[in-house]
Backbone as a chain_set.jsonl record, in Angstrom:
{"seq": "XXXXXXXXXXXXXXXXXXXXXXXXXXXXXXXXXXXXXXXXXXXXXXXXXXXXXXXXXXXXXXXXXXXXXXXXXXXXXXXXXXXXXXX", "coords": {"N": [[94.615, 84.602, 103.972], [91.209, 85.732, 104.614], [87.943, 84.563, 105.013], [84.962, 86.565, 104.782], [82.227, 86.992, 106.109], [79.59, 88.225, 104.235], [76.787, 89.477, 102.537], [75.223, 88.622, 100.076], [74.08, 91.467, 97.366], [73.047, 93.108, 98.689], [73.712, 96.505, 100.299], [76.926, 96.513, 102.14], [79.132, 97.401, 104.315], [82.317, 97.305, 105.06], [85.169, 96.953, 106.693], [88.84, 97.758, 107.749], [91.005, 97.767, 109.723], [94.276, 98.251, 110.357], [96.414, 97.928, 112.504], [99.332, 98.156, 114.926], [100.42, 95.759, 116.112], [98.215, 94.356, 114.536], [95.596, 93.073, 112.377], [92.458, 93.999, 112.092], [89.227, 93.481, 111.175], [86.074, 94.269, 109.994], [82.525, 94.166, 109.63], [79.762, 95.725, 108.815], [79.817, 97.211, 110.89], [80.773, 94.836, 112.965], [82.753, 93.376, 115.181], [84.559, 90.76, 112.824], [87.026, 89.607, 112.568], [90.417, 89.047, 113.415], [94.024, 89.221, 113.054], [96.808, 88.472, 113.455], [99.58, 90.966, 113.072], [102.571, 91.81, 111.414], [103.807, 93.198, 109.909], [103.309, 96.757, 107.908], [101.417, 98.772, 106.493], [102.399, 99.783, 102.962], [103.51, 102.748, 101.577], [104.937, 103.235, 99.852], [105.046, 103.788, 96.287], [106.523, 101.955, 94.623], [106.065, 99.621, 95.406], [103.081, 99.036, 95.802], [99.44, 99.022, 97.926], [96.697, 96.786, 97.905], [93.664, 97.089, 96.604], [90.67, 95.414, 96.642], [91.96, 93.125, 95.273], [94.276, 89.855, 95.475], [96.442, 89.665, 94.965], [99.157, 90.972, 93.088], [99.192, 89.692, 90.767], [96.657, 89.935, 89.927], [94.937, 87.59, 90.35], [92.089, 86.34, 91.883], [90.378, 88.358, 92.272], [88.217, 91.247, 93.271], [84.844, 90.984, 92.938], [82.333, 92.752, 91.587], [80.843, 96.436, 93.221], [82.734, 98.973, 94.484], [81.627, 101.749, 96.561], [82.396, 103.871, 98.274], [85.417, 104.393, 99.335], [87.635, 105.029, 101.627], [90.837, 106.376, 103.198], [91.986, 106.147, 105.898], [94.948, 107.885, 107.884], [95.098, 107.326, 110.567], [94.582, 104.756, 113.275], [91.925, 103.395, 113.486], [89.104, 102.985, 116.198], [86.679, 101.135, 117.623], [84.44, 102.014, 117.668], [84.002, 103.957, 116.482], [84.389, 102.721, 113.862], [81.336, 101.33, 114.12], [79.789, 103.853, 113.953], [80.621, 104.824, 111.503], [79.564, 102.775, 110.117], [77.148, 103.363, 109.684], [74.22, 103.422, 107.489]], "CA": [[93.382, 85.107, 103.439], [89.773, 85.101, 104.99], [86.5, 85.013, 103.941], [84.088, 87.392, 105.335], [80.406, 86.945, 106.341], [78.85, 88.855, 103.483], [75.66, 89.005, 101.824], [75.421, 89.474, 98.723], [72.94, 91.753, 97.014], [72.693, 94.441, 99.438], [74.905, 97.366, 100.692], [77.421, 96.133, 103.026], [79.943, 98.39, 104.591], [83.134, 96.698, 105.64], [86.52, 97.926, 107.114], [89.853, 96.984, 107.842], [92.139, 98.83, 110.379], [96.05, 98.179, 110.798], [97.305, 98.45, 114.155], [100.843, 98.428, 114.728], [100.475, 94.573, 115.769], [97.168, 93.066, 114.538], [94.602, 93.704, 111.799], [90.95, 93.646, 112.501], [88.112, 93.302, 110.235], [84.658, 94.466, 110.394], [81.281, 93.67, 108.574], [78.486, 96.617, 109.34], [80.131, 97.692, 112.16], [80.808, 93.537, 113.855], [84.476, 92.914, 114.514], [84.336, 89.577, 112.429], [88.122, 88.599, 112.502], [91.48, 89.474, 113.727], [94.558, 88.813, 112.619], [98.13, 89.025, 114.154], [100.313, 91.146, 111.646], [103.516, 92.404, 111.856], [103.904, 94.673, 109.08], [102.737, 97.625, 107.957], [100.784, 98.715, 105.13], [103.054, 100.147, 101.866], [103.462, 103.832, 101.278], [105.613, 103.361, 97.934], [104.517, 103.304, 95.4], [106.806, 100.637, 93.781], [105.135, 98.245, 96.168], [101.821, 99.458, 96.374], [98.399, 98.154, 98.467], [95.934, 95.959, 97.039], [92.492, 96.891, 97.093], [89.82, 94.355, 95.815], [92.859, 91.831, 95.305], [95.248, 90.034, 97.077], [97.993, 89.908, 95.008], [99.733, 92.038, 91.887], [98.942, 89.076, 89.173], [94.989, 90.547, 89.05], [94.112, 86.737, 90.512], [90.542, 86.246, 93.143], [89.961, 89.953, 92.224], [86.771, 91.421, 93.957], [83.73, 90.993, 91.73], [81.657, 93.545, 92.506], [80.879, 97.177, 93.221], [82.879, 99.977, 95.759], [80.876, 102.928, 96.464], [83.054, 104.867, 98.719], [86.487, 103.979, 99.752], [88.109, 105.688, 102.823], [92.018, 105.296, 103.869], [92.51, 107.647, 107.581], [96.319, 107.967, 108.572], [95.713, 106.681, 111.928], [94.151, 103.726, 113.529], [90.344, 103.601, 114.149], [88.384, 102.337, 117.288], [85.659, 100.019, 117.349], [83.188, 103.0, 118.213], [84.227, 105.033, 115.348], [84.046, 102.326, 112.804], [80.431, 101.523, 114.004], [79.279, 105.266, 113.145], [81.08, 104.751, 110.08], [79.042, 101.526, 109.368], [75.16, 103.4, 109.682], [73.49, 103.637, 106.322]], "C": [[92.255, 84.699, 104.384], [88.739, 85.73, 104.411], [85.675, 85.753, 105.251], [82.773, 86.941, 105.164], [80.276, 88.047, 105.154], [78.235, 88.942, 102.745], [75.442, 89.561, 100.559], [74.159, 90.181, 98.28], [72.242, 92.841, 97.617], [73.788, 94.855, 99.767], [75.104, 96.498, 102.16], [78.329, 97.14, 103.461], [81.181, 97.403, 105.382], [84.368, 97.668, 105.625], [87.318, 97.127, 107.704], [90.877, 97.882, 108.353], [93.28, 97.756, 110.796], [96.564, 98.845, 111.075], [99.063, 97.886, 113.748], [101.275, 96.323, 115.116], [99.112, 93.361, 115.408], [96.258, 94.267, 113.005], [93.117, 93.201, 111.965], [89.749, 94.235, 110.953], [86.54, 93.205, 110.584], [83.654, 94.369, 109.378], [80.266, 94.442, 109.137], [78.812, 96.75, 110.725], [80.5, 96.599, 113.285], [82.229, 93.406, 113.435], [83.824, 91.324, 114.05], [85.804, 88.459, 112.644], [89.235, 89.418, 112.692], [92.682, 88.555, 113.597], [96.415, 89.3, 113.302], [98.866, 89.783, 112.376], [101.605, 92.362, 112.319], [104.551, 93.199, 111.486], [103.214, 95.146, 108.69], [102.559, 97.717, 106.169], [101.678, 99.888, 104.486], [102.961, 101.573, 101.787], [103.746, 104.032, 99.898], [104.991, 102.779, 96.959], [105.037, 102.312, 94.11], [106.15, 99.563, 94.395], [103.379, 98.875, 96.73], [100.821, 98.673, 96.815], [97.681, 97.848, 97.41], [94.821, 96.388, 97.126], [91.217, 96.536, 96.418], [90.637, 93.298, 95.271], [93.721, 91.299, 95.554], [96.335, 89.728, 96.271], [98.125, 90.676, 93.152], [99.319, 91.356, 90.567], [97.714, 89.366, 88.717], [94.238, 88.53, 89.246], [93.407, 87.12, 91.722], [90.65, 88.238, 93.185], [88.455, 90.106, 92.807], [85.883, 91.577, 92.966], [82.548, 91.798, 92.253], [81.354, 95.474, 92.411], [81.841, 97.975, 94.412], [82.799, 100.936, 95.545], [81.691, 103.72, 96.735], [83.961, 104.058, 99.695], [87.071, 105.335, 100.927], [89.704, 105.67, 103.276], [92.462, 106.767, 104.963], [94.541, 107.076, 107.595], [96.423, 108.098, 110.261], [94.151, 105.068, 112.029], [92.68, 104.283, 113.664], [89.53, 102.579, 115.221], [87.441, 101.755, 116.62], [84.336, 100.859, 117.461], [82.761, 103.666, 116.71], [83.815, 103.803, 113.606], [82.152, 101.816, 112.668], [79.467, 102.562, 113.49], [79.307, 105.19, 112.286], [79.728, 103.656, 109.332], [77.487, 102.076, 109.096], [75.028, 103.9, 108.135], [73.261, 104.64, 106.562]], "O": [[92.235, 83.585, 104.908], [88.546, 86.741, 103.736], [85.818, 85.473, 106.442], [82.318, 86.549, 104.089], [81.145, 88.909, 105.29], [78.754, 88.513, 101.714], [75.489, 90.724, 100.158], [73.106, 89.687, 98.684], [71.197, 93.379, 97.251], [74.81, 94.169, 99.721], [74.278, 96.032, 102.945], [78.238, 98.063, 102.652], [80.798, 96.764, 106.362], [84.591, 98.676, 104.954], [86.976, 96.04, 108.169], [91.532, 98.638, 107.635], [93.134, 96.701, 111.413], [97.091, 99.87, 110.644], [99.652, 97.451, 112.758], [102.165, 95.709, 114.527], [98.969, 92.185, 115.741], [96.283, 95.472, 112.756], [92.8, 92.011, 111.943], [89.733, 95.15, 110.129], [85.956, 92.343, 111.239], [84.013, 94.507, 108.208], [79.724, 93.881, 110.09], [78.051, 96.388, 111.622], [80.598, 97.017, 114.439], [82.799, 93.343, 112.346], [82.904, 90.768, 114.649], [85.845, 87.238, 112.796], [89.173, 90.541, 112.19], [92.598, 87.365, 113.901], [96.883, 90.427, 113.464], [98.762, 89.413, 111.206], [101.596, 93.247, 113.174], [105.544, 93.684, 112.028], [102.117, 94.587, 108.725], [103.083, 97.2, 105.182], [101.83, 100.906, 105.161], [101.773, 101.763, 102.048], [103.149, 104.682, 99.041], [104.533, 101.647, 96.799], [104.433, 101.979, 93.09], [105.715, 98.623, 93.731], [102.856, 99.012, 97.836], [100.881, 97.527, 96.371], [97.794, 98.324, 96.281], [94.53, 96.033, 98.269], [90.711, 97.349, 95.645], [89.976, 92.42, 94.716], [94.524, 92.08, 96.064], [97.356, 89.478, 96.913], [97.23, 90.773, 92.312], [99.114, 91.971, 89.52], [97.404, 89.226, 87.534], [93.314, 88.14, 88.531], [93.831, 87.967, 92.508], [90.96, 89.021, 94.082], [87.644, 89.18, 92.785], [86.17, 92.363, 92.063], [81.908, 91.474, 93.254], [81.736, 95.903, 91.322], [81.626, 97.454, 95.506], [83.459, 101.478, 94.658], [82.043, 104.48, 95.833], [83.563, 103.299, 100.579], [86.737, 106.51, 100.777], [89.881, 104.625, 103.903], [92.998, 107.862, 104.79], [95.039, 105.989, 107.304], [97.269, 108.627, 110.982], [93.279, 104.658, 111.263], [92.393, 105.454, 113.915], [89.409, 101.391, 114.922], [87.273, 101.758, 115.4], [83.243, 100.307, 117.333], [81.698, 103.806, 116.105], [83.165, 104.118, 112.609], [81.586, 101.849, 111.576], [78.518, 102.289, 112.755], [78.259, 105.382, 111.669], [79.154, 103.837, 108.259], [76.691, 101.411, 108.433], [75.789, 104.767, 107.704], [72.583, 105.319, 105.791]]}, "num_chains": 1, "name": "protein.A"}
């Protein structure tokens, strides 16, 4: 797990692309953290992704609002997620 720079109380825009060996994490368009990883994110839906908590029991759930969620079927650059990040 990591914690992210983020402020609370205003719109933030964060993102999270998984590459084939690493996942990277961004905060308004700033890579903040990278992560070696060496599997891939779930298609089935008996094992499905998490999103706002990190595991199936519904514990450290995200407290909070998400406006608009996004999931592309390929990787995204560091260019592309900046665009993404402008208000």
């Amino acid at each position: 797990m990591i914690a992210l720079p983020v402020v609370t109380g205003r719109w933030t825009h964060i993102a999270c692309v998984a590459g084939a060996t690493s996942m990277r994490f961004f905060v308004d368009g700033v890579l903040v953290a990278e992560l070696s990883a060496t599997t891939s994110l779930s298609t089935d839906a008996t094992d499905p992704s998490l999103i706002g908590a990190n595991s199936p029991t519904g514990n450290d759930n995200f407290i909070g609002a998400i406006d608009v969620l996004q999931i592309y079927n390929r990787e995204l650059d560091a260019d592309a997620i900046c665009w993404a990040a402008q208000p």
